[in-house]
C-alpha positions as CSV (number, residue, x, y, z in Angstrom):
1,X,4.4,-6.2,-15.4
2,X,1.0,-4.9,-13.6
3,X,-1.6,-4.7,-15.9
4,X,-0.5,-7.6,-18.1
5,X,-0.1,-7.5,-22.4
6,X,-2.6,-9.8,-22.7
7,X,-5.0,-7.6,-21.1
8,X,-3.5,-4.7,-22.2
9,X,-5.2,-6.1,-26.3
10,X,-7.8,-7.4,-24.9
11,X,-9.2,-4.5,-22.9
12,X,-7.1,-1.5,-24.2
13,X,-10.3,1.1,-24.0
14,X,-11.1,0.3,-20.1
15,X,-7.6,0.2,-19.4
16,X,-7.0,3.5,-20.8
17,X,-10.0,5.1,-19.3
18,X,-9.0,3.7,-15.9
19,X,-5.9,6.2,-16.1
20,X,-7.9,8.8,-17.5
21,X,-10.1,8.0,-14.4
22,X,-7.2,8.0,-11.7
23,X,-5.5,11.7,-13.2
24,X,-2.6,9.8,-14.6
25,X,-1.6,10.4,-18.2
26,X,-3.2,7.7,-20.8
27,X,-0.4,8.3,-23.5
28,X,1.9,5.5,-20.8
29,X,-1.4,2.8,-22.5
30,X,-0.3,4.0,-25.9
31,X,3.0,3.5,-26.1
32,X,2.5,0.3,-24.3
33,X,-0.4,-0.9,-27.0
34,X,2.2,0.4,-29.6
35,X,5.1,-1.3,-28.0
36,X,3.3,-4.7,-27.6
37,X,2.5,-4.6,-31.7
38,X,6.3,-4.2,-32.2
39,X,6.9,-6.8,-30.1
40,X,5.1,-9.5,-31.7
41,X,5.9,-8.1,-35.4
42,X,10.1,-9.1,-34.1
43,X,9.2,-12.2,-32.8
44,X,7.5,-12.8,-35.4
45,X,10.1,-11.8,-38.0
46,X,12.9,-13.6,-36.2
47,X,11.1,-16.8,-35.9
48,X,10.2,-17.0,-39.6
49,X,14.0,-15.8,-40.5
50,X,15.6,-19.1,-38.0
51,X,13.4,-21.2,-39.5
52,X,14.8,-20.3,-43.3
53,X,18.5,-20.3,-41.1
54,X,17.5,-23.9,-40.3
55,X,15.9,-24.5,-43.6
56,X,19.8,-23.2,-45.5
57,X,21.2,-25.5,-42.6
58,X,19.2,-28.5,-44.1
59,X,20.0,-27.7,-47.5
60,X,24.1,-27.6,-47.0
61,X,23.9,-30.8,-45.2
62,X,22.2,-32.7,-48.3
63,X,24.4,-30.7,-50.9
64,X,27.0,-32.3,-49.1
65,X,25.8,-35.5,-48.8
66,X,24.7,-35.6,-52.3
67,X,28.4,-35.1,-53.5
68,X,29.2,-31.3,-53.5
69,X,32.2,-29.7,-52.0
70,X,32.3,-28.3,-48.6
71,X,34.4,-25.7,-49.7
72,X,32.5,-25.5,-53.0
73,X,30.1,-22.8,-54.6
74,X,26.7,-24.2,-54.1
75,X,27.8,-24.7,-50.3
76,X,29.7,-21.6,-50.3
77,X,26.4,-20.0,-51.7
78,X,24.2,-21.3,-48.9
79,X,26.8,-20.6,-46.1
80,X,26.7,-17.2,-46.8
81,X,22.6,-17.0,-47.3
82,X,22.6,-18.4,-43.7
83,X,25.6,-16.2,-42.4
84,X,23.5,-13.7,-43.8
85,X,20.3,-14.9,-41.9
86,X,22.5,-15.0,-38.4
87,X,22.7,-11.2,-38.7
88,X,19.9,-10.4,-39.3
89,X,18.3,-12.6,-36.1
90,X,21.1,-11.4,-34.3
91,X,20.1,-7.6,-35.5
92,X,16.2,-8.1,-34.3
93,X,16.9,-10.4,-31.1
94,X,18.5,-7.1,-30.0
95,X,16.4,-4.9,-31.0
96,X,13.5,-7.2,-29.4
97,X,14.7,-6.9,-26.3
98,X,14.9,-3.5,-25.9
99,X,11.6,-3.6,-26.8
100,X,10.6,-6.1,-24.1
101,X,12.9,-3.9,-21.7
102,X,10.7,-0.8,-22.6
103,X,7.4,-2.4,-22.5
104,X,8.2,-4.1,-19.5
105,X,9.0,-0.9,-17.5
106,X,6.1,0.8,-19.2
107,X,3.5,-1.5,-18.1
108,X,4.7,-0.5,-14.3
109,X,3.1,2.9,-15.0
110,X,-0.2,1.5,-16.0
111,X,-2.5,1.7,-13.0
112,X,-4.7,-0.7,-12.2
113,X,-8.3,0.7,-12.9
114,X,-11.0,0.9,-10.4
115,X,-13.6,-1.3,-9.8
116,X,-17.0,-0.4,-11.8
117,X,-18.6,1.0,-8.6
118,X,-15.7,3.4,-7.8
119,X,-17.4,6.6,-8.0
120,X,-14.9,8.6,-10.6
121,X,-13.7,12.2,-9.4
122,X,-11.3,13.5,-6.7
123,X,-12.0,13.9,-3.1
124,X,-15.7,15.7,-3.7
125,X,-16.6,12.6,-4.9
126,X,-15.9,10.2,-2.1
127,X,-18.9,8.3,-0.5
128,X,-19.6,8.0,3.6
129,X,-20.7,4.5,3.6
130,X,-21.3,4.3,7.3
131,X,-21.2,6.9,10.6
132,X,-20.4,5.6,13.6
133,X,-20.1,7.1,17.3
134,X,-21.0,10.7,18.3
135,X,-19.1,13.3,16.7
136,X,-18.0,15.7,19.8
137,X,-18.1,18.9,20.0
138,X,-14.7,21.4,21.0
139,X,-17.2,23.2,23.5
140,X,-18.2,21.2,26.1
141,X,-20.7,21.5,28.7
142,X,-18.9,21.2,32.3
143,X,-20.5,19.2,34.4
144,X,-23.4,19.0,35.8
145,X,-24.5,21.0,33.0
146,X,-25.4,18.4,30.4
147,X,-28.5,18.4,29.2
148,X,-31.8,20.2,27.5
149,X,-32.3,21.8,30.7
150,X,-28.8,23.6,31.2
151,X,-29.8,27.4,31.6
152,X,-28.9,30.1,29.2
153,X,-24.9,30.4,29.3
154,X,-24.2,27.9,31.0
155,X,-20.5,27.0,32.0
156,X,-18.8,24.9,29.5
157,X,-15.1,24.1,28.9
158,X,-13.3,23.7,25.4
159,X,-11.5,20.8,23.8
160,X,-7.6,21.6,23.7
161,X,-5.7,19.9,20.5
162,X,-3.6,17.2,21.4
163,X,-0.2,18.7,21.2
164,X,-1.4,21.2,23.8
165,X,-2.4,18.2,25.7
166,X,0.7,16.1,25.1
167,X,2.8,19.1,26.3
168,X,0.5,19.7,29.6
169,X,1.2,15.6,30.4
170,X,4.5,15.6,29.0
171,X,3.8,12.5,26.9
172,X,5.2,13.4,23.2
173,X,8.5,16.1,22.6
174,X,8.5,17.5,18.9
175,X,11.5,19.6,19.9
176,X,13.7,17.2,20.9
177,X,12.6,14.8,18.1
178,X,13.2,17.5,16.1
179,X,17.0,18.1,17.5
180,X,17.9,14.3,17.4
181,X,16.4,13.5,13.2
182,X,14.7,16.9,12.3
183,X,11.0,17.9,12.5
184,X,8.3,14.8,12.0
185,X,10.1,12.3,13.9
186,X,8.3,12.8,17.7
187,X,9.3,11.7,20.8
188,X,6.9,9.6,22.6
189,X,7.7,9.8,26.7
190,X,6.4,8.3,29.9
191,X,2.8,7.4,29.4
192,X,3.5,8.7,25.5
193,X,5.4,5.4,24.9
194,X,3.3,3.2,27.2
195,X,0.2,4.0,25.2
196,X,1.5,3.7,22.0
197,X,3.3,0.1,23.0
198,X,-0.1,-0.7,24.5
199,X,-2.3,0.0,21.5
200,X,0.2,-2.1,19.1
201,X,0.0,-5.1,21.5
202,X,-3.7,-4.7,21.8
203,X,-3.7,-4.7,17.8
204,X,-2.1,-7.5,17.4
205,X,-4.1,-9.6,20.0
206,X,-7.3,-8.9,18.4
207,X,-6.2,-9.4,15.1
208,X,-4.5,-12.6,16.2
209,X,-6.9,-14.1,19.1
210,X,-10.0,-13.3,17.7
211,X,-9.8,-12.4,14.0
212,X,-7.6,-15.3,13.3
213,X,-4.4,-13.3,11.7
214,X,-0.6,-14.8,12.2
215,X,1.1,-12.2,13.4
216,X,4.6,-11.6,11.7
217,X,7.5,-9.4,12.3
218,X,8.8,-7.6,8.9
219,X,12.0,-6.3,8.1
220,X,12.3,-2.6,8.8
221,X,13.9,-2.4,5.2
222,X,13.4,-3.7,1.7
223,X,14.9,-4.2,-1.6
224,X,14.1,-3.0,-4.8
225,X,12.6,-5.9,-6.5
226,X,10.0,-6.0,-2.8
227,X,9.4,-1.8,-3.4
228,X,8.6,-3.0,-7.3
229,X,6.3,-5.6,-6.4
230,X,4.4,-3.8,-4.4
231,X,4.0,-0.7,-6.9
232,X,5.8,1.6,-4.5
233,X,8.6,2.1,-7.4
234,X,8.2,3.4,-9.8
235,X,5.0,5.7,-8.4
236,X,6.2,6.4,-5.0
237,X,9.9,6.8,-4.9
238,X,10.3,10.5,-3.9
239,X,7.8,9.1,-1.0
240,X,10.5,6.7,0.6
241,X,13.8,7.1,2.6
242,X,16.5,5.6,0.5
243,X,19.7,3.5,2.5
244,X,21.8,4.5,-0.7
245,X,25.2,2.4,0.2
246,X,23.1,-0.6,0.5
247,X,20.2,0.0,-2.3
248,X,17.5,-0.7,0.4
249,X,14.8,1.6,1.1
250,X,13.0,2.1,5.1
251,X,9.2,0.7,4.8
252,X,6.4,2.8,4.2
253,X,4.5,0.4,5.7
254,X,4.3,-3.4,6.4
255,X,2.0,-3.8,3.7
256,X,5.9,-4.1,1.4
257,X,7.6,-6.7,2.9
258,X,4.7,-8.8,4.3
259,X,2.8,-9.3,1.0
260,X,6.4,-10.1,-0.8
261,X,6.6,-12.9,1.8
262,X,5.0,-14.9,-1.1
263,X,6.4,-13.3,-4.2
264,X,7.8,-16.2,-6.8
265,X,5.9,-18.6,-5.2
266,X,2.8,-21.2,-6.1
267,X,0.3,-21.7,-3.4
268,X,-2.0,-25.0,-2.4
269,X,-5.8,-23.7,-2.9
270,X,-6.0,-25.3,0.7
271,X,-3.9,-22.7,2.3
272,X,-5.5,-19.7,0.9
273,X,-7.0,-17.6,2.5
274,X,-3.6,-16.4,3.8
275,X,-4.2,-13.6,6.7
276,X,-1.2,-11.5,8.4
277,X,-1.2,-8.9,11.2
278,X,2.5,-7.4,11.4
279,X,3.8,-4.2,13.0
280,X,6.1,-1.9,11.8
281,X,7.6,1.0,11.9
282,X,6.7,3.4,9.0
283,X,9.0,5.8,7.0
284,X,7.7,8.6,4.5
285,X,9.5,11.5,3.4
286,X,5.8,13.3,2.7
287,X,7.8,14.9,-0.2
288,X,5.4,17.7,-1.3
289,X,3.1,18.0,1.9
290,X,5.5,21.7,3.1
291,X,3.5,23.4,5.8
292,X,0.7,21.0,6.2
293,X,-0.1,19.9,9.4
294,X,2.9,21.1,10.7
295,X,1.5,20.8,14.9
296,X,1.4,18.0,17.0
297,X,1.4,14.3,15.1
298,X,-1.0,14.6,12.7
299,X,2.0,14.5,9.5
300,X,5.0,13.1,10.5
301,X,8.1,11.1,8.9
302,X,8.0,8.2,11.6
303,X,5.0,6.9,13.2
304,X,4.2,3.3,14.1
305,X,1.3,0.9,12.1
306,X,-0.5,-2.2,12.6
307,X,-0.9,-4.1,9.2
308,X,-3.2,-6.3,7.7
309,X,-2.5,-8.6,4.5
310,X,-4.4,-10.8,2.9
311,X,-4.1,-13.2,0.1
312,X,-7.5,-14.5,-1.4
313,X,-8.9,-16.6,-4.1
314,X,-10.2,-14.5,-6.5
315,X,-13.8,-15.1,-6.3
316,X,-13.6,-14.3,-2.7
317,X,-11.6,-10.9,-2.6
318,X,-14.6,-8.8,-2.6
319,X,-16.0,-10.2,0.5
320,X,-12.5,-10.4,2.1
321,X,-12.3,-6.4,1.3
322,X,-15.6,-6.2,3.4
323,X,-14.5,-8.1,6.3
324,X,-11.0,-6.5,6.9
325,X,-12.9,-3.0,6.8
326,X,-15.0,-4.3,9.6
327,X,-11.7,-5.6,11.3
328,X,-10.6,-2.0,11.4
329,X,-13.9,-0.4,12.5
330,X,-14.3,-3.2,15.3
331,X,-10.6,-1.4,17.0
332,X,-12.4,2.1,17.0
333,X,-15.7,1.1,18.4
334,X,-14.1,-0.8,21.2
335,X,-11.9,2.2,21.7
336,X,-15.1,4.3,21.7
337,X,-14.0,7.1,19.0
338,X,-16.7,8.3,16.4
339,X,-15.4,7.4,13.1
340,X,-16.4,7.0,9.4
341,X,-15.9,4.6,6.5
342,X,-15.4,6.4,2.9
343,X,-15.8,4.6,-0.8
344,X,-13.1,6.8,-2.0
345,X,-13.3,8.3,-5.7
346,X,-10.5,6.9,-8.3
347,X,-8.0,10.2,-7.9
348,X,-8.3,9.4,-4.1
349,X,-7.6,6.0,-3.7
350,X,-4.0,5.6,-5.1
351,X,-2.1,4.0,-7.9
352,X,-2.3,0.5,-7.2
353,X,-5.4,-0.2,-5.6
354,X,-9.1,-1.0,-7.3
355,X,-11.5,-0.4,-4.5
356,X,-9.9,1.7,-0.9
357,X,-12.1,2.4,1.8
358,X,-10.7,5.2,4.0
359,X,-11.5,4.8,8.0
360,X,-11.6,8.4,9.5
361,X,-11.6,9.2,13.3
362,X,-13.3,12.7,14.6
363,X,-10.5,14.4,16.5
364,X,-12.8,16.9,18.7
365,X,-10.0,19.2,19.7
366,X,-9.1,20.2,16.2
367,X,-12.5,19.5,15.0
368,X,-11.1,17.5,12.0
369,X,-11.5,14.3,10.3
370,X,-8.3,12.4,10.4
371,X,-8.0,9.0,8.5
372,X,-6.2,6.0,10.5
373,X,-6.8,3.1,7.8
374,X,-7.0,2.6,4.2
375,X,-8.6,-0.9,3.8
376,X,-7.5,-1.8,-0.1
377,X,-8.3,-4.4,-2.6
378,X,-5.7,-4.9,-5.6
379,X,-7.6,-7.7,-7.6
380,X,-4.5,-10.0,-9.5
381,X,-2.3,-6.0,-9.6
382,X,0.1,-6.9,-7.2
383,X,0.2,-10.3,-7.9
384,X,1.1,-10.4,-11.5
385,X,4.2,-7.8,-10.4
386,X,5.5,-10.3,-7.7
387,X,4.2,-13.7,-9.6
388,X,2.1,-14.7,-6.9
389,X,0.0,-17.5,-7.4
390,X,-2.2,-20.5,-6.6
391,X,-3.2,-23.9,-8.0
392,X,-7.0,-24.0,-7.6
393,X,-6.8,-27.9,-7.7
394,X,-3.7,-30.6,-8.4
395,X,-2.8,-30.0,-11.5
396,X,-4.0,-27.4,-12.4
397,X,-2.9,-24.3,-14.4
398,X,-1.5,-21.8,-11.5
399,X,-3.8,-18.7,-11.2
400,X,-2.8,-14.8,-9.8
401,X,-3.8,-14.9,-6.3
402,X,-6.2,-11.4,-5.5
403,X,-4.1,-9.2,-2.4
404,X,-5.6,-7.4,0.3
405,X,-4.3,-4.7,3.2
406,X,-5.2,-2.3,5.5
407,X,-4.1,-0.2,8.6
408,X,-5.3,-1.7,12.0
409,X,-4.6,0.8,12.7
410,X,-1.7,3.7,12.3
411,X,-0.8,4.8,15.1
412,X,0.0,8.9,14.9
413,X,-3.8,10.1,14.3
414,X,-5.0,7.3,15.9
415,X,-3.5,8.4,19.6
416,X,-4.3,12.1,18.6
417,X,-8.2,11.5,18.2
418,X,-7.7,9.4,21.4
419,X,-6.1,12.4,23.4
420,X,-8.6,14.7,22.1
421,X,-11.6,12.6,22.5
422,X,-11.1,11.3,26.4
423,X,-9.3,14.7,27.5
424,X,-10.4,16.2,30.8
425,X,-11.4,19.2,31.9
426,X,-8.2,19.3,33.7
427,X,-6.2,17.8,31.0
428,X,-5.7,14.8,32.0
429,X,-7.0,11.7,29.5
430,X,-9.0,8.9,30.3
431,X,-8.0,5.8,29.5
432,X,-10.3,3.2,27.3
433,X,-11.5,0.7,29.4
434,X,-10.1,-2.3,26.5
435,X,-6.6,-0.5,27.4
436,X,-6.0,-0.2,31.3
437,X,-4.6,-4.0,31.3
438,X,-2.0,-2.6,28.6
439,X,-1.5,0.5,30.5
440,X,-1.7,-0.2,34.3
441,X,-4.2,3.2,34.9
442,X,-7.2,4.3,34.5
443,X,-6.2,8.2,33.9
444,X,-3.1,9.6,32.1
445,X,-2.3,12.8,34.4
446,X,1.1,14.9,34.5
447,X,3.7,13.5,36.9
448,X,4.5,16.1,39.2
449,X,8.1,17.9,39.0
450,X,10.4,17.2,41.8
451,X,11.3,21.3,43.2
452,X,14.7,22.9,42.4
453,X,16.8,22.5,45.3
């Protein structure tokens, strides 16, 4: 369960409301509240029924004692009355389990409401927190021309998008990614697959050298009961690639199999808080999203992803939320791109989580916004679905830990923005000064073809 029973009683009119607030359909509260009642009226029934069972039990075994007949009418009588009893228990423990089956499943669809400082509404009603960086223009002056005293018409140049870009250097091949898996899966090539392996490892060595994260490895693949915890299934099946022989499903990002790293277990206080960095590969089917963004990498099946997970005491998740969203601007500003951080409104935010900021990066050559990290905070949600938690002190009652994650970053928009932003006049891209070690140059430029003999 997600939301929780108890809960679910004690705060039926926020939790209802918080669906209401998200666009999901409140009647899922209902039938849980309704549900729950009926759950507790069978336990209830069958508890009071095997204690008369155990009552008629007593009863034979002193008729007996006392002198009656085993086979006799008085015991005969009460055999039956109990017989009687067994049937019905056995009629109700049935029937309460399907009931605890159906609640159970039904408290998965329960999202977990937003935070009382989520601004309610859909995407009009996101909040820019912060600006960062100057947002570039697509026409550019051409240099030597900068300035308030460039003359009247004077010569500029203009931003090309970055699969223009990628085809002049002949970094990333749609087509051929296309031909080997079908369209969304791109071919990074040359200096294409150099800078993506050099922004992961220069991810991971921030997050791990100076932001203090152990770096871990996931599993390209999960199971069910890891998609479950996690709140992927049941909200986002059509949204994953299934591995049907084997019932395993390709990530969607990290985020699954490195916060079920802990499912099932009790942590020491002492070891929280509990900070990963892992890369993965990412898989989403984008069921739905036909004919959007169909250029370049801006929507695609595959891309690569930095993650960051965190496991926090409760009283300390806010702040935790806080400093991972700064761990995710501090990549951008040191990779110089003009970005912004978003509060996003509760039917922007997803499913799962109770506060999201969204990162954005300005992509000059398509004059967009284009988000490269949600940084989310899911309070006890996750939690209480994988049965993760934490003894604030020896001995005491275990408590649901609060989870934490966001992107550090993805990868696809990410090297887009970066392609647009530090383009050339010629078409060649600069190269970030914290990336050259990673990279070996200074200056991504096509490689000359070798002439047809």
């Amino acid at each position: 369960m997600s939301v929780g029973a108890q809960r679910l009683r004690e705060d039926h009119d926020r939790v209802r409301q918080g669906a209401i607030d998200k666009g999901e359909d409140p009647s899922v509260v209902d039938r849980a509240i309704e549900l729950d009642v009926r759950r507790r009226e069978l336990a209830n029934e069958g508890d009071r029924l095997k204690a008369e069972r155990n009552l008629a039990s007593k009863r034979i075994g002193e008729a007996i004692r006392g002198g009656a007949q085993p086979g006799g009418g008085e015991v005969a009588e009460l055999r039956a009355a109990s017989t009687e009893l067994g049937g019905r228990i056995d009629a109700i423990d049935a029937e309460l389990a399907a009931v605890e089956g159906e609640l159970d499943e039904t408290l998965l669809r329960i999202p977990n409401p937003a935070d009382p400082d989520v601004p309610v509404g859909g995407e009009e009603a996101n909040v820019t927190i912060r600006e960062w960086g100057e947002q570039l223009p697509r026409e550019q002056p051409a240099e030597g021309e900068v300035g308030a005293d460039a003359e009247p018409g004077a010569r500029t140049w203009t931003r090309r998008p970055h699969w223009e870009l990628a085809q002049g250097l002949d970094i990333i091949d749609n087509a051929r990614g296309a031909k080997i898996a079908g369209s969304g899966f791109p071919v990074y090539k040359g200096a294409g697959s150099a800078l993506q392996r050099g922004l992961i490892n220069w991810f991971l060595d921030v997050h791990t050298r100076e932001h203090g994260m152990t770096e871990v490895w996931p599993p390209a693949v999960v199971n069910a009961t890891s998609a479950r915890g996690t709140g992927q299934i049941p909200d986002k099946e059509d949204q994953m690639y299934v591995v049907t022989r084997d019932d395993l499903y390709l990530v969607p990002t990290a985020e699954v199999p490195v916060t079920n790293l802990h499912r099932d277990e009790i942590l020491d206080a002492a070891e929280l808080p509990i900070r990963y960095a892992a890369y993965s590969p990412c898989f989403r089917r984008e069921a739905g999203a036909a004919g959007k963004d169909t250029r370049g990498i801006l929507r695609v099946h595959q891309f690569d992803k930095v993650e960051m997970v965190l496991f926090e005491k409760p009283t300390e998740s806010d702040a935790a939320l806080e400093w991972m969203t700064a761990r995710a601007e501090v990549l951008l500003q040191r990779l110089g791109l003009a970005h912004r951080v978003l509060l996003m409104a509760t039917r922007e935010m997803g499913f799962v989580q109770a506060k999201k900021y969204d990162l954005e990066v300005w992509a000059p050559g398509v004059e967009r916004w284009l988000e490269v990290s949600s940084c989310s905070n899911f309070r006890d949600y996750q939690a209480r679905r994988m049965a993760i938690r934490y003894r604030p002190e020896p001995g005491a009652k275990p408590e649901l830990v609060h989870t934490l994650n966001g992107s550090g970053l993805a990868l696809a928009r990410t090297v887009a923005a970066l392609l647009e932003t530090y383009q050339q006049p010629d078409g060649s891209i600069e190269v970030p000064d914290v990336l050259e070690p990673y990279l070996g140059v200074d200056r991504i430029a096509a490689v000359p073809q070798a002439s047809a003999r």
